[in-house]
Structures are given as structure tokens and as C-alpha cells.
C-alpha positions in Angstrom: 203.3 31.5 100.8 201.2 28.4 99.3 198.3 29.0 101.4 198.6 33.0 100.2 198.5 32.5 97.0 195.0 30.0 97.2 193.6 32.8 99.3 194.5 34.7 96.4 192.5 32.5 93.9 189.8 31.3 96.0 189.2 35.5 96.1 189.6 35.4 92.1 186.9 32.8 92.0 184.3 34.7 94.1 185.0 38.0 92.6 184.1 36.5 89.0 181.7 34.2 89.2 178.9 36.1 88.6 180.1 37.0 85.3 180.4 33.7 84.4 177.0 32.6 85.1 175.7 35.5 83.4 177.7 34.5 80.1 175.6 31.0 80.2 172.6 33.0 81.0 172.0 31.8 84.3 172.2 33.6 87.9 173.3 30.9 90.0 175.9 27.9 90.4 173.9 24.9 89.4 173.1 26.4 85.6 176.2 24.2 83.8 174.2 21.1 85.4 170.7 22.3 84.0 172.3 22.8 80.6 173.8 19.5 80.9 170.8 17.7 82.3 168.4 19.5 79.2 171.1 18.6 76.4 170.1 15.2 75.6 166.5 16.1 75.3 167.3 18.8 72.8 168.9 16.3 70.5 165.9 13.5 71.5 163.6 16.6 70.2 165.7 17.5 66.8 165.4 13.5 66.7 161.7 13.0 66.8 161.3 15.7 64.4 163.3 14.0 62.1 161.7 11.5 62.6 158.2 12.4 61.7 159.4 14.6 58.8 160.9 10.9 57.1 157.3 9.7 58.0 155.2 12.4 56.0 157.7 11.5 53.0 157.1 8.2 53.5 153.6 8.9 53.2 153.8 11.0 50.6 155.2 8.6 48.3 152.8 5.8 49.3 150.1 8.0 48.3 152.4 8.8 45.0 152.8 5.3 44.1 149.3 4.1 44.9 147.7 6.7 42.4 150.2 6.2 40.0 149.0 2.5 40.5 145.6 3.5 39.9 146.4 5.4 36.9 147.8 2.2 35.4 145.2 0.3 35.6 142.5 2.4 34.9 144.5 2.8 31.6 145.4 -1.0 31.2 141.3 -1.5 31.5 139.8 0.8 29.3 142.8 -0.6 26.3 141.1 -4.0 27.4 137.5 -2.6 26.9 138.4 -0.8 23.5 140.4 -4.4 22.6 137.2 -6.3 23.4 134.2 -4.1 22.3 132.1 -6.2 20.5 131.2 -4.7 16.7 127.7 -3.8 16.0 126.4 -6.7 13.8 122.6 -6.8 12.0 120.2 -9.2 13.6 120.8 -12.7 13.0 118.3 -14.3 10.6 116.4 -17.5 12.7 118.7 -20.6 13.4 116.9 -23.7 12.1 116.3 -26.3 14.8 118.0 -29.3 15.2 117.8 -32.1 18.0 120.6 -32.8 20.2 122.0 -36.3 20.0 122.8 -36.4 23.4 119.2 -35.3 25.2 116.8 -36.1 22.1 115.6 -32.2 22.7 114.9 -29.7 20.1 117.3 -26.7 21.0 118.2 -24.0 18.4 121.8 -23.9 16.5 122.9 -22.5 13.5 126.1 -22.1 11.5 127.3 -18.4 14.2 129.5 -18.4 17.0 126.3 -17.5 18.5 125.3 -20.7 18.1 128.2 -22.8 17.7 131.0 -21.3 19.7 129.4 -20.0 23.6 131.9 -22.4 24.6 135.5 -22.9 23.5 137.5 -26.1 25.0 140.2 -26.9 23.1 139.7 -27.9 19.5 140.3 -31.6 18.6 141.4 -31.7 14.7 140.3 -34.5 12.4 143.3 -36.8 10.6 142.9 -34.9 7.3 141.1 -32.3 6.0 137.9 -32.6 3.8 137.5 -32.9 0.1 138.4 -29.8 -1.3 135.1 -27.0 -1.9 133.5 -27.7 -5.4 131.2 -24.3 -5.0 133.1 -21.6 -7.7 132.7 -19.0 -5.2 134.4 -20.8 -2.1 137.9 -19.4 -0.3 140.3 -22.4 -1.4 143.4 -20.5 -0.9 144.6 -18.1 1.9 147.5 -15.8 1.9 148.8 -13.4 4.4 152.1 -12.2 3.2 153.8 -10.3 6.3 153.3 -13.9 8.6 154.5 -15.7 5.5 151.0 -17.6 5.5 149.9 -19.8 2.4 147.8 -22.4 3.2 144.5 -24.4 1.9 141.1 -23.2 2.7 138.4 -26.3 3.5 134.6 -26.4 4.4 134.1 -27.0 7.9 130.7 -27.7 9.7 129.7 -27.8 13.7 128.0 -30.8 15.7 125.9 -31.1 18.5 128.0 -31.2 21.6 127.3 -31.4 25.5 129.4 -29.4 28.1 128.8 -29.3 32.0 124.8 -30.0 31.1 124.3 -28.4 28.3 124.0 -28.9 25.0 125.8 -26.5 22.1 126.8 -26.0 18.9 131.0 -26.6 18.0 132.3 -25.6 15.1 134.6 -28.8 13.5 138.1 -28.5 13.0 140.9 -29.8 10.2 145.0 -30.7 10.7 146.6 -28.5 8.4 144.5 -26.5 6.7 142.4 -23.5 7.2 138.5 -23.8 7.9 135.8 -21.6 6.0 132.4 -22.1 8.5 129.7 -23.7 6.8 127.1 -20.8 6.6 129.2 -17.7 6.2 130.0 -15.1 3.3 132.2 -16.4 0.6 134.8 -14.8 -0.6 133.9 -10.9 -1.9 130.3 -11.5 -0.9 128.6 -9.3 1.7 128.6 -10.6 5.0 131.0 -12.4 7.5 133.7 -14.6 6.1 134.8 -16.8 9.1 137.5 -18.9 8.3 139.5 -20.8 11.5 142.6 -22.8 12.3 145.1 -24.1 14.7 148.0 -22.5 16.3 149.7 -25.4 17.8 151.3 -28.4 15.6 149.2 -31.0 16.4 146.9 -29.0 14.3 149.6 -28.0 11.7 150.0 -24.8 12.9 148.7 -22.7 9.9 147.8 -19.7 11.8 150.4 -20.3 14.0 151.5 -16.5 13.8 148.4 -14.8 13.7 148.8 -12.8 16.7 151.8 -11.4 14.8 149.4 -9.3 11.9 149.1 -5.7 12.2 146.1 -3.5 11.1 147.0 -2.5 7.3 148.1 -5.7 6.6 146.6 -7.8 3.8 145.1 -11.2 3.7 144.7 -12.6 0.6 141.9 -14.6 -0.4 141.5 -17.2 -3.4 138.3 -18.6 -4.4 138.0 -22.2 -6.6 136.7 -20.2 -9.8 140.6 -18.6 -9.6 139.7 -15.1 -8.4 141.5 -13.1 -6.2 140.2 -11.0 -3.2 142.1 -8.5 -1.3 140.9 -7.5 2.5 142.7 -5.1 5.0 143.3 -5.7 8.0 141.4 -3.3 10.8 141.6 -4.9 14.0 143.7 -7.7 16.3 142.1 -9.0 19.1 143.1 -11.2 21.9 140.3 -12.7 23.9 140.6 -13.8 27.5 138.2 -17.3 27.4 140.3 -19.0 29.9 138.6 -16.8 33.0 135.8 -15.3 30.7 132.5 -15.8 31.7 129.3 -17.9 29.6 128.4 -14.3 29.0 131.4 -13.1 28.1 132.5 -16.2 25.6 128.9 -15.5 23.9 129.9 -11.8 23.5 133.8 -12.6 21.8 131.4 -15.2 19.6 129.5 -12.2 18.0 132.5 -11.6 16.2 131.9 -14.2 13.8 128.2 -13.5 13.5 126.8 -12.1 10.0 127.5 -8.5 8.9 126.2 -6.2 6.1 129.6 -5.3 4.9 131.6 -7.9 3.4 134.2 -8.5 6.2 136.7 -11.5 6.7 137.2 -12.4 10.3 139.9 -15.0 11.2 140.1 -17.3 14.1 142.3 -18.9 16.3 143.9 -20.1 19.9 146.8 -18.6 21.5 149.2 -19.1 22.5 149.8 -22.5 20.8 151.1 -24.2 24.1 147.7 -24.0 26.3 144.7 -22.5 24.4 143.8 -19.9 26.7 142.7 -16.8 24.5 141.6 -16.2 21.1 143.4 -13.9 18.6 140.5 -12.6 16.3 141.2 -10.9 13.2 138.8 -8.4 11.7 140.1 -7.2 7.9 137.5 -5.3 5.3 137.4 -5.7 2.1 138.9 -3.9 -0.5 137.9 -2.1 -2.7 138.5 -3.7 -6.6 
């Protein structure tokens, strides 16, 4: 009876097999091994694809973030080249020529950054300041309200000095004061008014926040003859001299050259700790 009834299934089997095979789509008994066999490579395939569609995204964004990169600093360098044009200024009138102490040569120097200021070390201030200006005309006061600035205005001069072979012009510095340069505009006169101090409190930190005034803002200017001149603030500058080139420094030193208009142009190091740039304030006068 047992060995009946596996005739009977054996005969099952042989009668629908061929059905079967069809349903996978094969003709013959060894198609469930092919399918088998080629069913890891079909996932290995949907892999790799995967695989090189997360690489084109990844270089996609690469290339996203590279020109967004690019973008930044293009922008970043033209604020830098607005921030450090230099103004147009008239021609300079002759320097007289003086001999350096140091080489016994004649070399030309006068009372400009041109002259005085190509190079920029650290300023060194003197004990005290000056006698006080006697000339009716001269700044003796300056006040910047917004910074809460009020502080005494003094004559300063520039000596002969010699860096890395050569010899140049420096403009002298005082402790707690301000420093009108010898040579430019006073007060409501046409021309440059330069006047310079220290950020840092070895120097009594007068223009300690001068990197804080805005454009609009107003610098007040008192003379010895008691008047009182208003400017306006029209530009803030902060000059790179630490990496600046020779050529460079000489260009930021045209700021303080002389002008037509009657301008006031404020100078001094930043940040007060190491002296590496140069905030330069530009401010026009106003009108009476």
C-alpha cells in the first residue's frame, strides 16, 4: 500500500513539473539554481548603483561648497579693496632735504606719511607731552562724543630714523595726549589735519576706541583762540601693516598726505595689545 501510494506521487511530480518550471520562466530542472546562483549579483548591482548615485551627490556638493567658497572670498576681497582704496590727494609740494644722522646723506623728508611714515614699528611715547601749542589757530582740544573721547591736542614733529638699511622719516609720539603733525592743516583750514595717538596704556590710551566710530559721527575740534570746528565722519579704515608690503605701507601713508579740501584724518594702532593694523579715520568738514 506504502509503495502505491509513492508511485502515486512520484507520477504527480512528473505529470506537473513542467508547469512549474514554466511559472519561474524556465524550461528545465536546474532554473531554481540559476535563480539562486544570479540573486546575489542582482542585489551586488542595485548596490553599486547606489553606490555611484551617493558619489555624484557627493560631488555635487563639493562642487556646491567650493563655489560658494569662492563666492566668499571674492566678496571678502573686493570689501578689502573698497576698505583700502587710497583717496585721490593733489601733488605734494617738494619735501625740503635734510641729512640723516645716521649715514651723513642728504635724503628727502618732509612733514607726510609719505615721508615720515613708509614704515610703522611700534610707536615708543615720550614721558610727557609737549608744551602746549601757542599758534591761535592750532587743535588744542579734541572731542568725539559717541567713544566718550576728550582729550588734549599737542604738536608733534618726526626724526630721522634707520630701519633694516634705510633711513626714514617717523613721526614722534606723546603719553596721553593726542598729536597734531607738524606740517599739516590746522583746524578749519584747507588741507589735511593729521592728528595721532595711542591705543594701548602705555601710551594713555586716548584713542583707545577709535575703531569703535561710525561714519556720521562727529569729531570735535578746539583750537587755542577758543573756536570750535565740527567735522563728520566719512570713512573707518583698518589697515593690515603687519603682512603689508614697503609698497603697500607707502600707499595706507597717503592718507595723511595734503588735500585741497579741509579734511581731518585720525590715526592710530590696533588693536591695543600687538600693533598690527592701523584704524584711519577720514571725517570732512562741516559746513559752519
Amino acid at each position: 500500500m506504502a509503495g502505491l501510494n509513492a508511485e502515486r506521487y512520484l507520477a504527480y511530480g512528473q505529470a506537473n513539473w513542467p508547469q512549474a518550471t514554466a511559472r519561474l520562466g524556465r524550461s528545465n530542472p536546474a532554473s531554481g539554481l540559476d535563480l539562486a546562483n544570479k540573486l546575489p549579483g542582482m542585489v551586488m548591482s542595485k548596490q553599486k548603483r547606489l553606490g555611484i548615485f551617493l558619489f555624484l551627490v557627493g560631488i555635487a556638493l563639493l562642487v556646491i561648497a567650493v563655489a560658494a567658497l569662492f563666492r566668499a572670498q571674492v566678496a571678502h576681497q573686493t570689501r578689502r579693496t573698497r576698505r583700502t582704496s587710497v583717496p585721490r590727494t593733489v601733488q605734494a609740494p617738494a619735501s625740503p632735504v635734510a641729512t640723516s644722522a645716521v649715514s651723513g646723506r642728504a635724503i628727502r623728508l618732509g612733514p607726510t606719511a609719505a615721508a615720515a611714515a613708509t614704515r610703522l614699528p611700534p610707536p615708543t611715547p615720550v614721558p610727557t607731552a609737549g608744551p602746549l601749542p601757542s599758534r591761535p589757530s592750532a587743535p588744542l582740544r579734541i572731542v568725539i562724543p559717541p567713544v566718550g573721547l576728550d582729550a588734549t591736542v599737542v604738536e608733534v614733529g618726526w626724526r630721522v630714523v634707520r630701519t633694516e638699511g634705510e633711513a626714514h622719516g617717523m613721526w614722534d609720539t606723546v603719553a596721553a595726549a593726542a598729536g597734531h603733525h607738524r606740517g599739516s592743516a590746522d583746524p578749519g583750514q584747507a588741507g589735511n589735519c593729521v592728528i595721532s595717538a595711542h591705543s594701548s596704556d602705555a601710551g594713555g590710551a586716548v584713542f583707545r576706541r577709535l575703531d569703535e566710530v561710525a561714519d556720521g559721527d562727529v569729531v570735535e575740534l578746539h583750537t587755542v583762540n577758543g573756536q570750535r570746528y565740527e567735522y563728520v565722519v566719512t570713512t573707518v579704515l583698518t589697515l593690515d601693516e603687519l603682512s603689508a608690503t614697503l609698497a603697500e605701507k607707502r600707499e595706507h601713508a597717503r592718507w595723511l598726505d595734503p588735500t585741497d579740501a579741509p579734511v581731518l584724518t585720525l590715526v592710530t594702532c590696533w588693536p591695543a595689545w600687538s600693533y598690527t593694523y592701523r584704524i584711519v579715520v577720514r571725517a570732512n568738514l562741516s559746513a559752519p
